[in-house]
N, C-alpha and C positions, 0 to 999 in steps of 0.2 A: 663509580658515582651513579652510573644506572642502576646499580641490582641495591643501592641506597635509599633512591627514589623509591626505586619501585615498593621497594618497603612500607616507604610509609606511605605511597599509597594503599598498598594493600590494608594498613590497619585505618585506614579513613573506609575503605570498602568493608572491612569485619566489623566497624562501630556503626557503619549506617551514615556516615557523613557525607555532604555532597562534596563531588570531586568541580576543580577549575577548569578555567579554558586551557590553561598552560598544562597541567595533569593530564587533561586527554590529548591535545596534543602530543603530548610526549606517549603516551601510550602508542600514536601511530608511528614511532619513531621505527624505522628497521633492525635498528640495534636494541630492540626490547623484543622480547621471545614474544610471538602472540602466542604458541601456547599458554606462557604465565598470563596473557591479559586475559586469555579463553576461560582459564582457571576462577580466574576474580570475576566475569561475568559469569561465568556457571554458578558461581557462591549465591550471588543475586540472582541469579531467573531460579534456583531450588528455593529462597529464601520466599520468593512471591509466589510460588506456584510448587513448588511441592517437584516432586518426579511425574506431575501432568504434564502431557503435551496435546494440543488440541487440533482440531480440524473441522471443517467443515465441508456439508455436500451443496457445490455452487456450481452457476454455469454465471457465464461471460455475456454480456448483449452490448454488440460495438454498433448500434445503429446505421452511423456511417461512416465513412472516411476520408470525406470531403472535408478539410477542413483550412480557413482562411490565415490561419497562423504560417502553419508549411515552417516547421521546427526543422532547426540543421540536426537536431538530435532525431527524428525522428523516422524510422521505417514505413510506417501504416498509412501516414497521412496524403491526400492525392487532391489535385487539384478538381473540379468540376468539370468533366468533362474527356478525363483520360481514360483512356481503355477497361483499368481495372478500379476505377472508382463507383460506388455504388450508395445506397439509401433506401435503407429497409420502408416497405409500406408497412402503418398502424396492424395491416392483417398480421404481415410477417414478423411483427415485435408481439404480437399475439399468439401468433404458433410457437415463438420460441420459448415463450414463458409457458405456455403446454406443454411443450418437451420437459422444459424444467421441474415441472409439479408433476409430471405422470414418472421422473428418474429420483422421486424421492430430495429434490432440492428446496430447503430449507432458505439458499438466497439467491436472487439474480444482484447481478453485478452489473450495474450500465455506466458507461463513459463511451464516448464517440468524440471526434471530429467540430469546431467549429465553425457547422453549414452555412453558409448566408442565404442558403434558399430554404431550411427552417426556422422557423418562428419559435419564440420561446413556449409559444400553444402548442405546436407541434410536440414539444417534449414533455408538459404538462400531461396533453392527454395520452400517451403515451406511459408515466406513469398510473392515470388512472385507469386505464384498460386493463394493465396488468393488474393492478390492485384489486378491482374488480373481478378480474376475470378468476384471478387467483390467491386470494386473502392471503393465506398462512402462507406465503413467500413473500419473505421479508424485501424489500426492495433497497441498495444500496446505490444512488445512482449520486452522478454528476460530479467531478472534481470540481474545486473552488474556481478554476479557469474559467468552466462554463457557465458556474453561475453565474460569474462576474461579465461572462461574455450577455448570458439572459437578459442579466438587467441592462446592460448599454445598449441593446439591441432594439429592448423593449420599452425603454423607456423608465423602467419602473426601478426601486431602491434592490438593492440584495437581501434586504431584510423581506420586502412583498412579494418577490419570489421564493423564496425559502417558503414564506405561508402560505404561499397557495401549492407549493409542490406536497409541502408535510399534512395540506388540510385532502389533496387528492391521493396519499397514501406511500408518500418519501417516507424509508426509516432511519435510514443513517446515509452517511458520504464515507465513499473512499476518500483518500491521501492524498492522490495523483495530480500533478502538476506543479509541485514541490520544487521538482529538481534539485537546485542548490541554489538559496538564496542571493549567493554573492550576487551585485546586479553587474560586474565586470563580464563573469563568467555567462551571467542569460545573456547578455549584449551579443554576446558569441555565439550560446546555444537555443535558444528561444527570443529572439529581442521583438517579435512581438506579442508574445506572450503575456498576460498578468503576471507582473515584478511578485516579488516574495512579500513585501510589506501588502500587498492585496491579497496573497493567499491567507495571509493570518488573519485580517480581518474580514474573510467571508466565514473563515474556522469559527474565529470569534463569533460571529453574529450566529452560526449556528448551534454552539454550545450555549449562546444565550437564548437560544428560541427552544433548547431542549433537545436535539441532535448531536446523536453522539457521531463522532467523524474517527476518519483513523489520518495518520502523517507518512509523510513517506520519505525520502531522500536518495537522490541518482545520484552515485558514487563512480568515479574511475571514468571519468571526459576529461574537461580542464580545468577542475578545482584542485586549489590547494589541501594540505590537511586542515590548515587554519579554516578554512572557508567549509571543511565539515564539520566542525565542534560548532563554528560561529551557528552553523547552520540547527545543529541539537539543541544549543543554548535557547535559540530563538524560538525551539517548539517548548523546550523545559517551561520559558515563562511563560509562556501562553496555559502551558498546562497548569501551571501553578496558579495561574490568573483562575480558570475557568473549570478544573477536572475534566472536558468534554472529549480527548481522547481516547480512544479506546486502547488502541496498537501502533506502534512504527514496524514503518517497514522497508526496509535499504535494500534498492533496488541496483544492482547491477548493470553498468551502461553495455549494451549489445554495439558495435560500431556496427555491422554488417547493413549494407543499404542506406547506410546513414552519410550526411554530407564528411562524417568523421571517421570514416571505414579506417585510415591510414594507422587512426590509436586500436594499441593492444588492451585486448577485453581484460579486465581486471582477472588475477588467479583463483584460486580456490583459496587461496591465504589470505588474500587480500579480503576477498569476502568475510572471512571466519573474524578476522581481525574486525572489518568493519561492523559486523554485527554486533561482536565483542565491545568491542570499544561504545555502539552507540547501547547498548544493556546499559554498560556502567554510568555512561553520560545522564539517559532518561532516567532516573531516580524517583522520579513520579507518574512514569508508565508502568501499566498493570503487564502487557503484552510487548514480544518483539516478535515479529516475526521470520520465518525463516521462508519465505516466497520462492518456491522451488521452478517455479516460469524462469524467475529469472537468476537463482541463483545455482542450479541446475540439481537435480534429484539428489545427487551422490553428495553435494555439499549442504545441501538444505537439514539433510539426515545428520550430518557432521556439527551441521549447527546449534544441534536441540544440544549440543556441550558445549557451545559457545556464546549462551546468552539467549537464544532463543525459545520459545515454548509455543509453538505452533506454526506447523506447516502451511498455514491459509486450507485448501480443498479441492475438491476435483478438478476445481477450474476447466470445466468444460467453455469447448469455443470461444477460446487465449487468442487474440489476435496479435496483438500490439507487440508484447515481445518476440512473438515467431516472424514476425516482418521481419526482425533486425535482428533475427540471423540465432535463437536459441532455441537447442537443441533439446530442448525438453520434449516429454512426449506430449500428444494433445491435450489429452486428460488423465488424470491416476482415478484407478477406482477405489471403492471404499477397504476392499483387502489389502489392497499395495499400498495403502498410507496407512492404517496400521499394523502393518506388516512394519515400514519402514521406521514406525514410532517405538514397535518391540523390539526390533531388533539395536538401534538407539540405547536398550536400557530403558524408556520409558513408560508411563502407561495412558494408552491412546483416549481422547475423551470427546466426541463427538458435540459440539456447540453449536447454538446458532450464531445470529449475527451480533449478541449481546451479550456473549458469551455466556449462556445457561446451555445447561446441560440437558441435550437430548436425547430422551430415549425412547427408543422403537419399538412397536407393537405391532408383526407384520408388515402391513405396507401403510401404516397409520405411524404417526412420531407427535410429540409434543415436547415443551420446550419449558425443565421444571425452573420455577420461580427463586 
C-alpha cells in the first residue's frame, strides 16, 4: 500500500502538481524510504535550479543577548545582568560591519535578543550606520519577533517600522523566529514569544512594503509531523498570497543548554528527510536551503540531493546555534564551500542576498542584474 502511494505521489511530483497535507505527512512516515522522498525532491530543486548550488560571503551580528523572552528553546539568550551577557556599543556594530566589507562580505546578518534597555532607535540607527558606513553590504536584519517586539515597544504599527528601517537602509529579513507554528507547541517552547499567526503578518506587511524575507522552521522539539506540513502549508499560502519569499530554511533543533537538553538532536536522516519533504511541500519557493550551522557540514553537503540548492555562506561570527551545543566550525571559507559544492556533483555559484550572481574582480565584486 505504501510503494502504491508513493507512486502516485511521485507522478503528481513529475506533472508539477501540488501535493496535500495528508501526502506529506505521509512522506514523514518511517516506513517510506527517505531516499525515495530525497529522489522526488532532488527531481524538483534540478527542475528550479538547474545542477546550481549557491552561496554566499556573510558574517553574523548578534548585537546582544539580553533578551526578555528567555525561550525554553533557546541557548544564546541571558538575562540582564548575568556574567556573560553583553550589548554591542553603535561603535562596535560599526567595526564589525568593517570586518565585514574589508573580508569581501556581500551581507551582514543581524538578529539579537529582545533588550528592554534598547529602543527601537537604538536599532534603527544601528542600521543606518552600517548602511552608511558601508553601502554595497547588503543588510539582512531583524526576525518578525523583533519587529513585532519594535513596534509594541515603540508605540508605533509594524508597517512604520519596517519604513523607517528600509528608508535608513534594511534590505531584506531573515526567517527566524518561525519555529513551529503549532501554538500548543510555542506554549511549551517560546510562550512568550510572538504566536505564528504574528509571524505571518509582519512577513506579510513586509512583502507588501517591497521586502523580500526568507522562512524558516525548527524541526525535532515537540512538534508533531502534522504540525510540520501544517507549518509549510502556512508559509505556501502566504507565498502564494504575496511571492515575497526568497528561501526556507529548516533549522535543526540543537537541545544542548537548552531547557530541553534531555530530547535527542534530530539524525542526519531525519534532516535529509526534512529538507526533502519541505522541497516537495514549498512548490512555490524558488530556494531551500541547506544551513550547515545547523544542519552540520557533512549533512548540509548530502542535502544539495535532497532538495536543497544552497548552502547559505561563511556565516562568520554564528552565535545562536554554537550556544546550543553545534558543532559546526565557526566559519567555512570560500574554497571549502566550493570545494564541498563540487565535490556534491554541483556547480558552486556565488550570490548575493537576492540571489544575482556575483562576480569578482580582485578585491572589487558586483552583483549582475
Amino acid at each position: 500500500m505504501n510503494h502504491a502511494r508513493l507512486k502516485e505521489i511521485e507522478k503528481k511530483v513529475i506533472a508539477g502538481e501540488r501535493l496535500s497535507s495528508a501526502e506529506g505527512e505521509f512522506l514523514f512516515s518511517p516506513e517510506v524510504d527517505f531516499h525515495a522522498v530525497g529522489e522526488l525532491a532532488n527531481l524538483v530543486r534540478n527542475r528550479k535550479n538547474g545542477n546550481l548550488a549557491y552561496y554566499n560571503i556573510n558574517s553574523h551580528l548578534n548585537p546582544t543577548n539580553v533578551c526578555e523572552f528567555r525561550c525554553g528553546l533557546c541557548a544564546y539568550s541571558r538575562d540582564a545582568g548575568d556574567p556573560d551577557a553583553y550589548v554591542m556599543s553603535q561603535d562596535d556594530v560599526v567595526r564589525r560591519g568593517r570586518e565585514a566589507d574589508a573580508a569581501g562580505c556581500t551581507e551582514l546578518h543581524v538578529v539579537g535578543g529582545a533588550n528592554p534597555d534598547l529602543p527601537f532607535e537604538w536599532h534603527r540607527e544601528a542600521v543606518r550606520s552600517l548602511h552608511d558606513s558601508f553601502p554595497r553590504v547588503h543588510i539582512k536584519a531583524f526576525t518578525a519577533v523583533e519587529i513585532d517586539w519594535f513596534a509594541r515597544r515603540s508605540g508605533k504599527s509594524v508597517e512604520t517600522v519596517l519604513h523607517e528601517l528600509i528608508a535608513v537602509g534594511l534590505g531584506s529579513m531573515p526567517g527566524g523566529g518561525a519555529e513551529i507554528f503549532a501554538e500548543n507547541v510555542r506554549a511549551e517552547i517560546c510562550p512568550r514569544k510572538a504566536d505564528g499567526a504574528t509571524w505571518i503578518s509582519v512577513h506579510r506587511t513586509a512583502h507588501r512594503l517591497g521586502l523580500r524575507t526568507n522562512a524558516t522552521m525548527l524541526f525535532g522539539h515537540r512538534e508533531s509531523y502534522g504540525q510540520r506540513i501544517e507549518h509549510l502549508i502556512a508559509l505556501r499560502e502566504l507565498q502564494d498570497a504575496t511571492g515575497g519569499f526568497q528561501a526556507f530554511v529548516p533549522l535543526s533543533f540543537h537541545p544542548e543548554n537548552t531547557k530541553f537538553a534531555d530530547l535527542r538532536q534530530p539524525t542526519a536522516a531525519e534532516n535529509l528527510r526534512t529538507t526533502a519533504v519541505s522541497r516537495l511541500m514549498l512548490d512555490n519557493f524558488d530556494h531551500v536551503k541547506a544551513y550547515w550551522v545547523s544542519l552540520d557540514v557533512g549533512t548540509a553537503q548530502v542535502a544539495l540531493a535532497y532538495g536543497a540548492d544552497d548552502l547559505d555562506g561563511t556565516v562568520r561570527h554564528e552565535l545562536i546555534h554554537h550556544a546550543a551545543g553545534s558543532v559546526a566550525p565557526e566559519a567555512l571559507t570560500v574554497e571549502r564551500i566550493t570545494q564541498l559544492i563540487k565535490e556534491a556533483g554541483r556547480e558552486p555559484v556565488e550570490r548575493d542576498s537576492l540571489y544575482r550572481r556575483v562576480v569578482r574582480e580582485g578585491a572589487d565584486w558586483r552583483a549582475e542584474e
